[in-house]
ChimeraX commands (.cxc) that place a marker at each C-alpha (Angstrom):
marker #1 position -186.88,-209.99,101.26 radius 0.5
marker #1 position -186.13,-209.21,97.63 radius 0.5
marker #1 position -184.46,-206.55,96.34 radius 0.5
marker #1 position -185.32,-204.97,92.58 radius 0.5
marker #1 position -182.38,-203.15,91.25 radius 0.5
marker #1 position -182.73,-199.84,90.14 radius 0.5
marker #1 position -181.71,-197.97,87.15 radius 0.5
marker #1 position -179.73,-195.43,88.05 radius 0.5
marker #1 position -179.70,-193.31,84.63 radius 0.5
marker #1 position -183.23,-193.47,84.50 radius 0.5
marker #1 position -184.34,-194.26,88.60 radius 0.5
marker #1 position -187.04,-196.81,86.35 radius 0.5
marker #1 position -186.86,-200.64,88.39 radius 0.5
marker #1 position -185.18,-203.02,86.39 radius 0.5
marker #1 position -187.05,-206.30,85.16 radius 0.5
marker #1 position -185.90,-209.18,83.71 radius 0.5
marker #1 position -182.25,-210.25,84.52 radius 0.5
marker #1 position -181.52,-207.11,86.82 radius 0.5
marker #1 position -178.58,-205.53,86.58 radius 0.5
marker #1 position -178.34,-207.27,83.00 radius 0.5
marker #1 position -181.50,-206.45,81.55 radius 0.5
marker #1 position -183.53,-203.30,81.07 radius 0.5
marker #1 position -185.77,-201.39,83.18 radius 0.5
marker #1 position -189.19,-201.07,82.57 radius 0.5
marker #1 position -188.75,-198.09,80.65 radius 0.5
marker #1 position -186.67,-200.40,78.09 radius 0.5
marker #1 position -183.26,-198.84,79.19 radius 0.5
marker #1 position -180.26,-201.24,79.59 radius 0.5
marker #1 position -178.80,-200.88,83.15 radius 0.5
marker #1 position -176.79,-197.28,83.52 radius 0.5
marker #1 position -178.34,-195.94,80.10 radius 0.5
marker #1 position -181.27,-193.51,79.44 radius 0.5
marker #1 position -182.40,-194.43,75.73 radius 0.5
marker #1 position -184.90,-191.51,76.37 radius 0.5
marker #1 position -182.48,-188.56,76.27 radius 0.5
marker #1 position -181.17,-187.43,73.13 radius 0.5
marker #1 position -177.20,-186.20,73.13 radius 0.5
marker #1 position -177.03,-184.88,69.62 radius 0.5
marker #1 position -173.75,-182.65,69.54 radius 0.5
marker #1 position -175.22,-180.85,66.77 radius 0.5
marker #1 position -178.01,-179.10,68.26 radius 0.5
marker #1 position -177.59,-176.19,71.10 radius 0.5
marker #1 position -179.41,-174.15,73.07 radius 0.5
marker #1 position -176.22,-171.37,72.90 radius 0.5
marker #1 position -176.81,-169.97,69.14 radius 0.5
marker #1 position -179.50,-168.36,69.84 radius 0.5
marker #1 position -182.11,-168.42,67.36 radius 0.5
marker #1 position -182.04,-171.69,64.61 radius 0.5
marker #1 position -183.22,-171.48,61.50 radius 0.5
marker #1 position -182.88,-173.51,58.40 radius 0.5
marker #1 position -180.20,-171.25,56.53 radius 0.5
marker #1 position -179.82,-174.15,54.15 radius 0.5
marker link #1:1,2 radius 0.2
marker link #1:2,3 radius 0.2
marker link #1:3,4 radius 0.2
marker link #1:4,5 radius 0.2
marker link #1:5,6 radius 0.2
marker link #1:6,7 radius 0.2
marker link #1:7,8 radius 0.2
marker link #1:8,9 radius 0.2
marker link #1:9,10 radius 0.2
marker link #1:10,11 radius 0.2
marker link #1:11,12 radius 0.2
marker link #1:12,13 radius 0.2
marker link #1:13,14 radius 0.2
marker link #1:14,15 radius 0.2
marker link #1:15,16 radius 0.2
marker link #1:16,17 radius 0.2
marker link #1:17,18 radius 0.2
marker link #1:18,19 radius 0.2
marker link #1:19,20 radius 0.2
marker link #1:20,21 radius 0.2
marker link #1:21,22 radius 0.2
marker link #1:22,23 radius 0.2
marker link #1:23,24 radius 0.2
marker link #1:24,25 radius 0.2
marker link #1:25,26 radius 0.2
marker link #1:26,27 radius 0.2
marker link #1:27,28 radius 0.2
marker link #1:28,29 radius 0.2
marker link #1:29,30 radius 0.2
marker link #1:30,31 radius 0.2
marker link #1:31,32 radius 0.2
marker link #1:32,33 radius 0.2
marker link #1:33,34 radius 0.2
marker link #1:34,35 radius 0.2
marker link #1:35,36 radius 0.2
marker link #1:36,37 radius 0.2
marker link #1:37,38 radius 0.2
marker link #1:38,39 radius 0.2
marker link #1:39,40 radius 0.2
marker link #1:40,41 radius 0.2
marker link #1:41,42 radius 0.2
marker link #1:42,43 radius 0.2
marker link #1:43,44 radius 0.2
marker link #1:44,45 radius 0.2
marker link #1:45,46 radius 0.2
marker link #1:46,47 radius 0.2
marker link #1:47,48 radius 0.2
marker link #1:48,49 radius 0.2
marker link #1:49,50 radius 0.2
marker link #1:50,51 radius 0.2
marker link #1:51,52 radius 0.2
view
C-alpha cells in the first residue's frame, strides 16, 4: 500500500519527490505560498487609508 505524504501547512498531497517536492498546490513541504504575512498591514488600526 502506498502512502502520499501530506502537506501539513497547506493539508494539499504532495507530488513529485514527497516530502522534498511540492504539493499540488505548488507549496514546498511545511510552507503555504498562498498566505500572505506582510507585517505591514493589520487588521488593528482600524480604518486604512492612503494618508500619503
Amino acid at each position: 500500500m502506498s502512502h502520499t505524504p501530506i502537506n501539513p501547512a497547506t493539508g494539499l498531497p504532495m507530488t513529485g519527490d514527497g516530502y522534498g517536492g511540492v504539493d499540488v498546490g505548488g507549496s514546498p513541504y511545511g510552507i503555504d505560498i498562498h498566505t500572505h504575512h506582510n507585517p505591514w498591514i493589520s487588521t488593528d488600526f482600524g480604518c486604512m487609508s492612503d494618508g500619503f
